[in-house]
C-alpha positions in Angstrom: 0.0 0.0 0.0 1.4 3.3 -1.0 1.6 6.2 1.9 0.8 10.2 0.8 3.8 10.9 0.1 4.5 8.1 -2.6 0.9 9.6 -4.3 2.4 13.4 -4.7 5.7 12.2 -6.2 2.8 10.2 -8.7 1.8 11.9 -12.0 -2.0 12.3 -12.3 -1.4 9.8 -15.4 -0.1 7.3 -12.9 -2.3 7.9 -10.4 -5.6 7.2 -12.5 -3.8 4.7 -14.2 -3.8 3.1 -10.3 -6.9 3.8 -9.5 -8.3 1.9 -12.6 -6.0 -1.0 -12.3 -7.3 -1.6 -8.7 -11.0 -1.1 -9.6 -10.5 -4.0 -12.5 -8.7 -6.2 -10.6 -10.6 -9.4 -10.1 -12.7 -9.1 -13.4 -12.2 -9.9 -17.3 -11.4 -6.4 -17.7 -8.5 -4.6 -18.5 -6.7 -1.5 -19.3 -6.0 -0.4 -22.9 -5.7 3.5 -22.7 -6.0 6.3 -20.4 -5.6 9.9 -21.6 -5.8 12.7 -19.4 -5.8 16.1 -21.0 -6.8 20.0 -20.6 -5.4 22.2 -17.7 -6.5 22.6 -14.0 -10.1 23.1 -14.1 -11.1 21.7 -17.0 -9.7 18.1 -17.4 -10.4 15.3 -19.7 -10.0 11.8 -18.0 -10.6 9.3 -20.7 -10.1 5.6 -19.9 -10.4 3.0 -22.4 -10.8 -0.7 -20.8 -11.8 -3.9 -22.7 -12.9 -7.5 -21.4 -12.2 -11.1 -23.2 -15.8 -11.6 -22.4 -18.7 -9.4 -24.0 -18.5 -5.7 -22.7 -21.9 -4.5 -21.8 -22.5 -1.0 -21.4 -24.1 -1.4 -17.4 -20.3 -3.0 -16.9 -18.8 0.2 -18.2 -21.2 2.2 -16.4 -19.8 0.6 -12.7 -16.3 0.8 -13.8 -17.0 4.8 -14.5 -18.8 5.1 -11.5 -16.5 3.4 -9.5 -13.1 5.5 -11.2 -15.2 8.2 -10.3 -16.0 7.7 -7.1 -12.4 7.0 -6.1 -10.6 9.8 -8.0 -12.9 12.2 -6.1 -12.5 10.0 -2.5 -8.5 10.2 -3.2 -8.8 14.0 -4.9 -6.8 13.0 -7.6 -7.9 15.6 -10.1 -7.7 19.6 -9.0 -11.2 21.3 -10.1 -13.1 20.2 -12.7 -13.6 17.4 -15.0 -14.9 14.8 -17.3 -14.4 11.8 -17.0 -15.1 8.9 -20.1 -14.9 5.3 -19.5 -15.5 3.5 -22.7 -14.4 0.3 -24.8 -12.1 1.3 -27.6 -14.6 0.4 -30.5 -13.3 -0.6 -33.7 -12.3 2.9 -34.8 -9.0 2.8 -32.9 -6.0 0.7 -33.2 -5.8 -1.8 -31.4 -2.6 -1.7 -28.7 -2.3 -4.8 -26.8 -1.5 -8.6 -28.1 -4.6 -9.6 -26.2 -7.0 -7.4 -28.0 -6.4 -9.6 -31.0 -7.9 -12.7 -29.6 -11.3 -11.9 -29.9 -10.7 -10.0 -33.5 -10.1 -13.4 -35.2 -11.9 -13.5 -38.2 -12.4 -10.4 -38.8 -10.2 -8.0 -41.8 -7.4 -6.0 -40.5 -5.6 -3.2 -41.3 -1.3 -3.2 -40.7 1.5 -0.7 -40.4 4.8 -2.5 -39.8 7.9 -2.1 -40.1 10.3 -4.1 -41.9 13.6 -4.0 -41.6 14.2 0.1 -42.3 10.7 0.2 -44.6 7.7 0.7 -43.5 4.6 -1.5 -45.1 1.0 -2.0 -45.5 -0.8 -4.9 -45.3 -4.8 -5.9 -45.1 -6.3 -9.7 -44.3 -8.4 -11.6 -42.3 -6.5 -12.2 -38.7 -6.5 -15.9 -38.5 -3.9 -16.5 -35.6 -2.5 -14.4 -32.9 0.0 -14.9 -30.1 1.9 -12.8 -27.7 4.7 -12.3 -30.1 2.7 -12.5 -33.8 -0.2 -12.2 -35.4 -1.0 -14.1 -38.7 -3.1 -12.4 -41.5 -4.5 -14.3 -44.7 -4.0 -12.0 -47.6 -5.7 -11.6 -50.8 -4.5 -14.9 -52.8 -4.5 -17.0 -49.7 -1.0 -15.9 -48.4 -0.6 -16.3 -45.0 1.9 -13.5 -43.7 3.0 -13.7 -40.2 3.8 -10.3 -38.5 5.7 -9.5 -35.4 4.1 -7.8 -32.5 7.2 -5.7 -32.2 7.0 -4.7 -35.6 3.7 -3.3 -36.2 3.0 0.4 -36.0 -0.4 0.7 -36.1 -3.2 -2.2 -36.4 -6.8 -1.4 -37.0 -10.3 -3.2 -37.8 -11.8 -2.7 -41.6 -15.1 -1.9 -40.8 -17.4 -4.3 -43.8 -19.3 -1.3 -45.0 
């Protein structure tokens, strides 16, 4: 358990960043993004959590109240602010090897890097581990990708 003094050598980053981690611990959830932006008095706290189960909004609902709650309790945030808790939705990249799990099947769009060039690729994500993810490109190619190397990764909407 941290004492007072360990909180005010703590960034408010970190210190959200804590207060969410402890809230999700024991659940399916997990952190993939917190932002907090603006100036004193008119913060933006914008956390970002997903689940390997279905996400429903009544779960994101608690998490927000409870972040809330506790950022108030702990007065983490000076004046006011807004705080967001939300799933990332398909419309940003995805940032952790374990949101791909639950995106097999579905198209994907990859920045990587190889060797000093950077490349482009789009397939359907048939594989993913901690250290790769496997795409099936147009003619059936299966091109294997390393975690390490991609830059950017993000669904292709079907429409």
């Amino acid at each position: 358990m941290m004492n007072h003094s360990d909180d005010i050598l703590q960034t408010v980053d970190q210190r959200v960043h804590r207060i969410v981690e402890d809230v999700l611990v024991g659940t399916p959830l997990y952190v993939v993004e917190i932002i907090v932006r603006g100036v004193k008095g008119s913060r933006v706290v914008e956390v970002y959590v997903d689940s390997d189960e279905a996400l429903s909004v009544d779960t994101l609902a608690k998490v927000n109240r409870e972040v809330g709650f506790l950022l108030e309790t702990e007065e983490v945030i000076d004046g006011r602010y807004r705080l967001n808790v939300s799933s990332p939705g398909v419309d940003r990249p995805l940032r952790l090897p374990r949101q791909y799990k639950k995106n097999i099947g579905r198209t994907l769009k990859v920045k990587y890097m190889n060797e000093e060039k950077r490349l482009k690729v789009q397939g359907e994500l048939i594989n993913t581990a901690e250290e790769f993810i496997e795409l099936n490109v147009k003619g059936g190619t299966l091109q294997r990708i390393s975690m390490d190397d991609i830059v950017e990764s993000k669904i292709v909407l079907p429409w």
